[in-house]
N, C-alpha and C positions, 0 to 999 in steps of 0.2 A: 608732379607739382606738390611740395611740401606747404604748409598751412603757415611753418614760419616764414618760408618766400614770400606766401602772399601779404603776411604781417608787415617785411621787410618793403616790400613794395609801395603799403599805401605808404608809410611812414615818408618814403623818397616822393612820392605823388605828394604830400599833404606838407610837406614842407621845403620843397624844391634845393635839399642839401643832403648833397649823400652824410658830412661829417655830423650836421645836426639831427638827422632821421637816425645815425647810428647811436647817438646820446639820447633820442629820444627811447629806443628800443633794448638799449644798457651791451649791447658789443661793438666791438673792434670797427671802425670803419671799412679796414683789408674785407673784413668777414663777411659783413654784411653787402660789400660790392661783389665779391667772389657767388655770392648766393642772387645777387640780381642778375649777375651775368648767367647764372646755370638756369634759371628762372627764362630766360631771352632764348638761350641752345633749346630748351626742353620743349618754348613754343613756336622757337622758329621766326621771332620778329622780334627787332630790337623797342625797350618797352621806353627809353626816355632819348632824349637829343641832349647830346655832353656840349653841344658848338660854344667853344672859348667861354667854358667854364658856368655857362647859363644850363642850369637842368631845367626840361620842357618835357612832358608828356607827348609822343608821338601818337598817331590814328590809334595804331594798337592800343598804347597805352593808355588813350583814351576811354579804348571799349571794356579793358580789362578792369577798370578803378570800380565802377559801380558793383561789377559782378564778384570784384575780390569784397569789396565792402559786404555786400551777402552773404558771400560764404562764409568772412571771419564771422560776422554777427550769430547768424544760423547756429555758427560753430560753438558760440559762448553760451546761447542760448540749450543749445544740444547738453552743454557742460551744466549749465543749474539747474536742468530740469533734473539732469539723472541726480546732482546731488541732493536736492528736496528729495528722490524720492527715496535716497539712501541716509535720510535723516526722520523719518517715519519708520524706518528697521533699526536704525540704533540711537542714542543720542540720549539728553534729555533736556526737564524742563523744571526750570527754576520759577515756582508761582507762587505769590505773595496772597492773602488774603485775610479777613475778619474773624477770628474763631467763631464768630455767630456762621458764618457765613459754611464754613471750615464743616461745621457737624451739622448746617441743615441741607444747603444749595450740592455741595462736592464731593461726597459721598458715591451719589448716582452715576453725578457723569464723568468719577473717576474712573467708574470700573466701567464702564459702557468705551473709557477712549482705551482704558488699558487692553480690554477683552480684543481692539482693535489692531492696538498697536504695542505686543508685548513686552517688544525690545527696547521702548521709553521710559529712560528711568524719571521720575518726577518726585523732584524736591517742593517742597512744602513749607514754608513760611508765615507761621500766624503771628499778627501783630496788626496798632492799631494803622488808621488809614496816611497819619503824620508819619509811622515808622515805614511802611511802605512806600511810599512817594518818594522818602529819602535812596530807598535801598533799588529802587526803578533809576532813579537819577544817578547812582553808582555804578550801575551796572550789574547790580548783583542781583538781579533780576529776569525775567523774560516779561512775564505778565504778572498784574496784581488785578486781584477783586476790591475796589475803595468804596467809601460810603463818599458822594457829592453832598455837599462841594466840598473841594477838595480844602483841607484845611492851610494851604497856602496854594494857590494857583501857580502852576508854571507851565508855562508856552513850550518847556521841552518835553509837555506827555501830553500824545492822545487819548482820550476817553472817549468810552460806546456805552450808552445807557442799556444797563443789562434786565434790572428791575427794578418796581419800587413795590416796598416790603410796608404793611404795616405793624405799628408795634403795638403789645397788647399788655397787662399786668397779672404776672402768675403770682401763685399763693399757696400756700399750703390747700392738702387735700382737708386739713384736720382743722385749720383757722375759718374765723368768720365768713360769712358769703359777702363780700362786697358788693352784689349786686350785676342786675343783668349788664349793663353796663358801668364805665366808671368816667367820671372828667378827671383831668389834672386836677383841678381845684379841691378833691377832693382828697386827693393826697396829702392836703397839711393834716399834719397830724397822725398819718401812719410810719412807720418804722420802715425805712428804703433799705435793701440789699442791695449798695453800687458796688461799681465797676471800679476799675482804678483808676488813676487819673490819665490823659490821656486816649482813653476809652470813646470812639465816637456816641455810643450808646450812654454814655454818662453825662458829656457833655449836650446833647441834646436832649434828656430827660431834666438834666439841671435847668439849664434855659426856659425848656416848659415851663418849671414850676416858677421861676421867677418871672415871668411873665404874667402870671395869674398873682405874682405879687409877695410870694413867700418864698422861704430858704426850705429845703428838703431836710428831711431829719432822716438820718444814718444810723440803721440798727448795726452795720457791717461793713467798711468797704474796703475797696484796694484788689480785689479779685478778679480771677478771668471767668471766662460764661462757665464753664463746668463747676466752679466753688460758685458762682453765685445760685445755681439752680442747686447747689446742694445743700447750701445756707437758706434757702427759703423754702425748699422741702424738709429744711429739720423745723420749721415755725419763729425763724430767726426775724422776716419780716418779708416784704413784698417786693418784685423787680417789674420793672418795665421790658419787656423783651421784643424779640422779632417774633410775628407768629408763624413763622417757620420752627424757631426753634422750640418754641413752646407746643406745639403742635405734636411733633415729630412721632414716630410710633416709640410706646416704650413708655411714653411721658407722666408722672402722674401727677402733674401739679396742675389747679386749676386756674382755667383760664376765661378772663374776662377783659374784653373788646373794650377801648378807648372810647368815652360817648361822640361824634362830630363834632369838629369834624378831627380831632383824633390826631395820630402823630403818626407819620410814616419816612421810610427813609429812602434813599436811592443806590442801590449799587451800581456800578459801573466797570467795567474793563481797562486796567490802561496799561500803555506800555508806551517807552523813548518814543517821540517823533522823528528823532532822528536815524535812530539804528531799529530796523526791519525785524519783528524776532523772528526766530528759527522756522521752518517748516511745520517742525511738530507744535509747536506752540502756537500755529497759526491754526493749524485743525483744531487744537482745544480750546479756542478762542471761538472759533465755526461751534463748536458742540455748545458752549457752553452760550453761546448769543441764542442758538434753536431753543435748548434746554430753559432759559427767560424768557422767551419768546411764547 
């Protein structure tokens, strides 16, 4: 008993025409009856009634439909396991994320999945949460790290809330103390090191301050997080950061806490709703929900 038999078989049970059941299955009708009839020798009972041209399922046929149904399925099922697990030994992974995010969160539990799983090669994509979302929606993606909400909502990506980060204001080790804490409001009047446009981290530090009623004054902008913490560690002016990244070991810019209640942001997970990503990208998706967690 061949596994295409039994394929051939439901196909004759599920739609009572040997020519359509062969259209459905993409061979020859000759072929496909030639294989129902060796299918009938092999178990010694005829599995359908031909009488003037009506196909019927006979007793046999009967008992055999649920049990062939089992096995194909079993069978498909036997097929995706072993390939998930032969996609955790090779393959890789296209993930999108925040450069904030990039050199504080990914670091760790790059090498924690790589030390795992060596033969995943992982591509890397920094940009801001609008450039991701487009490049998920192309497909040129697996997973992306975004800041919510998403700067256009679309129904064809899932999000998982990963963490939420608060932001903090670094400053030269050698400039003023701003103080144990600091408000937004207090920021009219100093010199901002932004982001570029685009930037979720720009766009919501702007917002802040016009909300407290003023425009932000620009000692620098247009940069990603690496020129901005190297613009404000030369005394160029002040940024609003993650305190992750401000934190991080190495660091030497000083850092002072937002007064309440403060500005914080969300990362999140996302990937197509419609197309499932790969295996591997699904354990680094597992690490990295633990690793927020």
């Amino acid at each position: 008993m061949q596994f295409q038999q039994l394929h051939y078989f439901v196909a004759v049970a599920e739609t009572r025409h040997f020519t359509r059941a062969a259209e459905r299955v993409h061979v020859s009708q000759p072929s496909l009856s030639q294989q129902i009839r060796a299918l009938e020798r092999e178990l010694g009972a005829e599995l359908f009634s031909r009488a003037r041209g009506n196909i019927a399922l006979t007793d046999a046929g009967e008992a055999l439909l649920p049990l062939a149904r089992r096995i194909l399925a079993d069978a498909d099922t036997a097929r995706i396991e072993v390939q998930e697990l032969a996609q955790l030994r090779r393959g890789r992974i296209r993930l999108g994320a925040t450069p904030s995010v990039c050199t504080g969160l990914l670091p760790d539990v790059l090498r924690a999945f790589h030390d795992r799983h060596p033969g995943i090669q992982l591509l890397i994509e920094e940009g801001g949460s609008h450039d991701l979302v487009r490049e998920l929606a192309r497909g040129a993606l697996d997973l992306a790290l975004v800041v919510l909400p998403l700067p256009s909502p679309s129904p064809a990506l899932t999000t998982v809330e990963l963490l939420r980060e608060d932001l903090v204001v670094v400053s030269s080790p050698r400039a003023r103390r701003l103080g144990r804490s600091v408000r937004i409001a207090d920021l009219q009047g100093e010199r901002l090191v932004m982001f570029r446009h685009g930037y979720d981290l720009r766009e919501l530090t702007v917002a802040a301050c016009r909300a407290e009623g003023f425009e932000p004054e620009f000692a620098v902008e247009g940069g990603e997080m690496d020129a901005v913490l190297g613009f404000v560690r030369a005394g160029l002016g002040v940024a609003v950061v993650p305190r992750m990244v401000a934190e991080r070991p190495g660091s030497d810019l000083r850092t002072t806490p937002l007064a309440r209640p403060g500005l914080s942001r969300t990362i999140a997970l996302a990937h197509r709703s419609d197309v499932a990503p790969p295996r591997a990208a699904r354990e680094l998706q597992r690490m990295l929900l633990a690793q927020g967690g």
